[in-house]
N, C-alpha and C positions, 0 to 999 in steps of 0.2 A: 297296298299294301298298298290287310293291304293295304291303293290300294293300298291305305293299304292295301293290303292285296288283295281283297275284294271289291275296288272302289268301282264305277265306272269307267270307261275309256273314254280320253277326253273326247276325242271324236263323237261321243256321242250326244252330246251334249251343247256342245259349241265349236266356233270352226277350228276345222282341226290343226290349221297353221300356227295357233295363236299357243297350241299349247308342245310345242317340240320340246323344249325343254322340262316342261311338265313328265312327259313319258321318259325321259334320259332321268327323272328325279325316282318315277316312281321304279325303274329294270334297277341304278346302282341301288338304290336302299335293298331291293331283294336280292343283289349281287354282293353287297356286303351284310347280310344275312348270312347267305350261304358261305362266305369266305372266313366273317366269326364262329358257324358251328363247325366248320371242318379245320379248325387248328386245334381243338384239346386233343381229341386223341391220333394227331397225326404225330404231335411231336411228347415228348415228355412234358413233367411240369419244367415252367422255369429254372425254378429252383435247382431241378435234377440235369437243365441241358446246357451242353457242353460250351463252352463261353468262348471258343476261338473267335467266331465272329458277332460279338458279343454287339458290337454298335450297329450291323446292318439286322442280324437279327431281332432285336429292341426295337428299330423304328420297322420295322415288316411287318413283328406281332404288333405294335402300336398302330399302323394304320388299317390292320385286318380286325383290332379289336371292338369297335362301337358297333353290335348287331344291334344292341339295343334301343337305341339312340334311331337308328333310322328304322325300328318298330316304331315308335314317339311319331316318326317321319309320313311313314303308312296309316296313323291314325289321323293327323293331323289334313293327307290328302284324303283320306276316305271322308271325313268332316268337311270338306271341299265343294267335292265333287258329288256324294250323296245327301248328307245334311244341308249344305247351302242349296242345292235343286229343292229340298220339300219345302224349306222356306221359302224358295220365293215363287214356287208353286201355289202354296199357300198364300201367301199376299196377292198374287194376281189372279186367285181364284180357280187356276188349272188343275190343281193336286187333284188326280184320280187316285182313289188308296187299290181299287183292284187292279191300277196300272204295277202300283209300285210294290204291291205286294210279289204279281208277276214277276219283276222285277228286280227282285231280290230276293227271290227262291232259285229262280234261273240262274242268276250271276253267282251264288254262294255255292248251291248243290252241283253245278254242272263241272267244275273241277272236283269238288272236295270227294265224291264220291268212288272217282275211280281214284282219286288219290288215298282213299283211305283203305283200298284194297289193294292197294300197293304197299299201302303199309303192314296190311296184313302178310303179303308174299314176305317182305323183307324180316318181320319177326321174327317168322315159322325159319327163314333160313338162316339166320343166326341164332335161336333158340332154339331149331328144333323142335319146338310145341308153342302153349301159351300156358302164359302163368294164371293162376284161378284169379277168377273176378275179371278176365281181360275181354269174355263176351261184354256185360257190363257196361266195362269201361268202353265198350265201342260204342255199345250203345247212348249210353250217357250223351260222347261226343257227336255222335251224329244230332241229337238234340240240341247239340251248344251248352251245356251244363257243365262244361269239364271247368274246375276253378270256382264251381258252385255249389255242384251236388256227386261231380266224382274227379278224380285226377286229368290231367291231360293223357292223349292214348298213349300208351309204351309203343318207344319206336318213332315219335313223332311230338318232340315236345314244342315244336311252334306254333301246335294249334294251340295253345294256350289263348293267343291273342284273336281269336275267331270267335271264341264264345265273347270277347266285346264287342266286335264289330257288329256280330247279329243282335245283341241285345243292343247297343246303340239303336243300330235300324228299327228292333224293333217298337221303341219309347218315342222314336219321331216321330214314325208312321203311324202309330196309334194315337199319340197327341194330335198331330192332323187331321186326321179321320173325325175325332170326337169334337173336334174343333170344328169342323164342318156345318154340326149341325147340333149346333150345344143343345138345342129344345127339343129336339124329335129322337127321343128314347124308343130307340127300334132295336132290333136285335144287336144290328151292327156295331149303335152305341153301347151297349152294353158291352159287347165283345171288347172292344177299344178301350173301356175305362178297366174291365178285366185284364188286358195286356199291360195297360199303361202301370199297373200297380204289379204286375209280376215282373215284367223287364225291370220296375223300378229296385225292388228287391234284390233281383239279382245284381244290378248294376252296385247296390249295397255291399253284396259279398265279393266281389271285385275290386280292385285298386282305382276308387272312384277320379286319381287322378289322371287317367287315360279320356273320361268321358271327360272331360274341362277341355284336355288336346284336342277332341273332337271338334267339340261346341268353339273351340279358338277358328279350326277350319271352317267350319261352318259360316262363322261370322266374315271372314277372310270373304266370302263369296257374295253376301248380299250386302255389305256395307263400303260407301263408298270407298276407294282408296285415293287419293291425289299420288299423280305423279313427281316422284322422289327421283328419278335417275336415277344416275349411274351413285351418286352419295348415299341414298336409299339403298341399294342394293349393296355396296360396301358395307356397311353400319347393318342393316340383317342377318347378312353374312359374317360378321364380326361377332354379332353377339351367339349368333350362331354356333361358334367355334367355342365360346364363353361357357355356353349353355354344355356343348358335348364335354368339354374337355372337363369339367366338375361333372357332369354327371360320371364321367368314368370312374373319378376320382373318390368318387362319394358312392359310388354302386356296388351293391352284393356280387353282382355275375363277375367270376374270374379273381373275388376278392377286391374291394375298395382298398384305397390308401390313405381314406379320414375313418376313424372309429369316431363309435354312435351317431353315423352323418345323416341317416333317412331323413330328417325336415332338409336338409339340405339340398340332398338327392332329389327331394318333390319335386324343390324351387327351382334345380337345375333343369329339370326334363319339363316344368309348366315355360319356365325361360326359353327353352329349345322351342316347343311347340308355340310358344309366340312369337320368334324369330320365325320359324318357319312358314307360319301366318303372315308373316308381314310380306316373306318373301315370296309367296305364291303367285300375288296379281304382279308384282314388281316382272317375276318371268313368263309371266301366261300371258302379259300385254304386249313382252319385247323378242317373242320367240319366234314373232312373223321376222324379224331381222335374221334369223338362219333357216329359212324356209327354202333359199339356196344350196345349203349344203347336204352331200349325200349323205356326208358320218352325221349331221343332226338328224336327220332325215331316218335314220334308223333306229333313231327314237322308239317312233308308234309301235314298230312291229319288236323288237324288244321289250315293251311294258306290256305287249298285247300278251304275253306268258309268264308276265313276273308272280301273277298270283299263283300259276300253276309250281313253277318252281318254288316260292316259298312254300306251298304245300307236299312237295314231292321228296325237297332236295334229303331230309334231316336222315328217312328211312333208309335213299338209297348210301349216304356216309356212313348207314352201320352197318353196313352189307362190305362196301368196301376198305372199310376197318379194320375188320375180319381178318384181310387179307395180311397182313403185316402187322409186327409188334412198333410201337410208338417210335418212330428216332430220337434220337439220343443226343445230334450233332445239326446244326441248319449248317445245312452241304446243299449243292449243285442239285445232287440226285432227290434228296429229301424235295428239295421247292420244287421240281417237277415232278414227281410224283404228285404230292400238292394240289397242283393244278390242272393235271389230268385227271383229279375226283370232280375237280369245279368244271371241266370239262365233260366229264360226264354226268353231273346232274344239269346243267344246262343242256347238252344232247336229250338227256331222256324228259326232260321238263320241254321240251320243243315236241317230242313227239308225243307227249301224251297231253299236250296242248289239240295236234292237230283233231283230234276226231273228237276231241272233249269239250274243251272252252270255248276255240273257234267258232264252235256250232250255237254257241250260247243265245245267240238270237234264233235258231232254227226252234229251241229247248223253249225259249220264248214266244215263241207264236205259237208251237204245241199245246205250252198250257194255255194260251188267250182261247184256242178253238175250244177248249174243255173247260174254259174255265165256269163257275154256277154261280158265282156271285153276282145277284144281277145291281147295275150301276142305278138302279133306280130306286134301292134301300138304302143308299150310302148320303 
């Protein structure tokens, strides 16, 4: 987010210094996630709320507004950090597919599943039951087909953007795979051109211009960049701002302010994700310069749960939704209230990180000891 919020930790990867502001990019995009899903129904619509403080209210919703924009943000690192490794795995002839297969059932399943039985508690407790088709629909999702072949799960509509990420992963790693070994039609290949053409499908029925945001990171990582400084990093940053502020403008969530703007809306969010391309090596090369301080330094273990909380945060907001009818008025009391939900899906995204995601390399050597794919077919 991921990560997106599934992506790898840069630590794993490459040194970890180099990428402080990497992890400070990947916790706020999940932090304004959670801050966009918990204002509709904390407060009334606009339209209906009280206008005393009409100018501090206006820029509060306007900077809690772009959840979606730093989803663009999470595909764009996941494209980074996982697309740019198979590639240049790939070129240098390292790409193990029963590493990466390991490796991205581990990283996806080892939050997702206690988070989707958390989802299940929070339905049962504001519904009281489940609505038919809601087995299904779990099912479906645990598959990654929600947005394909059934809805996103009730009680959790961010997984929407998960059924890309896997089907991303999955078109890579099977391209790599069959790429391996274009002439020797063994099972393996077969399974691989099998994937390569049902991911491709799916990625069909999907808003194909997320995979573009991807394949932009991706590129971001194995292609050189020249050192731009401090101008480079203004000027990505700029178009940056260029890129969110039309994409709001031009977007369905919350109601756009251009009609009939979708070609727009693309060009806005493919703009976004190549500013933020641009900007990734720009701060993954300059991040060793805050390798001193404590608050950047709180980075890693901040993004080390950003995927959990974007999976956790949406269920536990309608649980405490519940608790109170919408305000009416942006008061004192209202923005703290507020921010004691964002306080509590961040608390309970921390602890259902610790025995879950934490352990994601534990969950990762499990399956290597079990795993049967043997590397001598591949």
């Amino acid at each position: 987010m991921s990560q997106p919020p599934s992506s790898n930790t840069p630590s794993e990867s490459h040194s970890h210094r180099h990428y402080v502001l990497l992890d400070w990019m990947r916790f706020l995009a999940a932090f304004l996630v959670v801050l966009c899903h918990a204002r509709p129904e904390h407060w009334v619509a606009w339209s209906e709320l009280n206008k005393d403080h009409e100018i501090i209210s206006k820029l509060f919703f306007l900077l809690i507004r772009p959840g979606p924009e730093a989803v663009v943000i999470f595909f764009v690192l996941s494209g980074y950090f996982v697309g740019g490794k198979v590639m240049e795995r790939f070129a240098n002839g390292t790409f193990k597919p029963e590493d990466y297969l390991r490796d991205r059932i581990s990283r996806i399943f080892t939050p997702l599943l206690p988070s989707l039985l958390l989802t299940i508690i929070c339905v049962w407790i504001v519904n009281r039951g489940f609505t038919d088709g809601f087995g299904l629909e779990l099912l479906g999702n645990i598959f990654q087909m929600q947005g394909i072949l059934c809805e996103r799960l009730e009680g959790n509509a961010p997984l929407w953007s998960l059924s890309y990420e896997v089907w991303f992963y999955t078109f890579a790693g099977a391209l790599a795979t069959l790429c391996l070994r274009p002439h020797k039609k063994n099972v393996t290949w077969l399974i691989s051109g099998a994937l390569i053409l049902f991911s491709a499908w799916c990625l069909t029925m999907l808003d194909t211009v997320y995979f573009f945001c991807w394949i932009m990171g991706a590129l971001a990582y194995v292609l050189p960049m020249p050192d731009f400084g401090k101008k480079g990093l203004i000027a990505g940053l700029v178009l940056a701002f260029i890129a969110a502020s039309t994409s709001q403008a031009t977007g369905t969530y919350q109601g756009g302010l251009i009609a009939n703007s979708e070609p727009i809306h693309k060009a806005a969010t493919l703009l976004l994700a190549a500013s933020v391309s641009f900007l990734i090596p720009i701060l993954a090369n300059t991040g060793w310069r805050f390798s001193s301080s404590r608050i950047m330094l709180s980075g890693p273990y901040l993004a080390a749960f950003s995927y959990t909380l974007y999976l956790t945060h949406y269920p536990l907001l309608l649980v405490m939704n519940t608790l109170h009818a919408p305000f009416q008025a942006f008061t004192p009391v209202s923005v703290c209230l507020f921010f004691i939900k964002i306080g509590v899906c961040v608390a309970v995204a921390w602890l259902v990180y610790l025995p879950f995601e934490r352990n994601t390399a534990r969950v990762r050597g499990f399956i290597h000891k079990h795993q049967s794919l043997p590397p001598a077919s591949l």
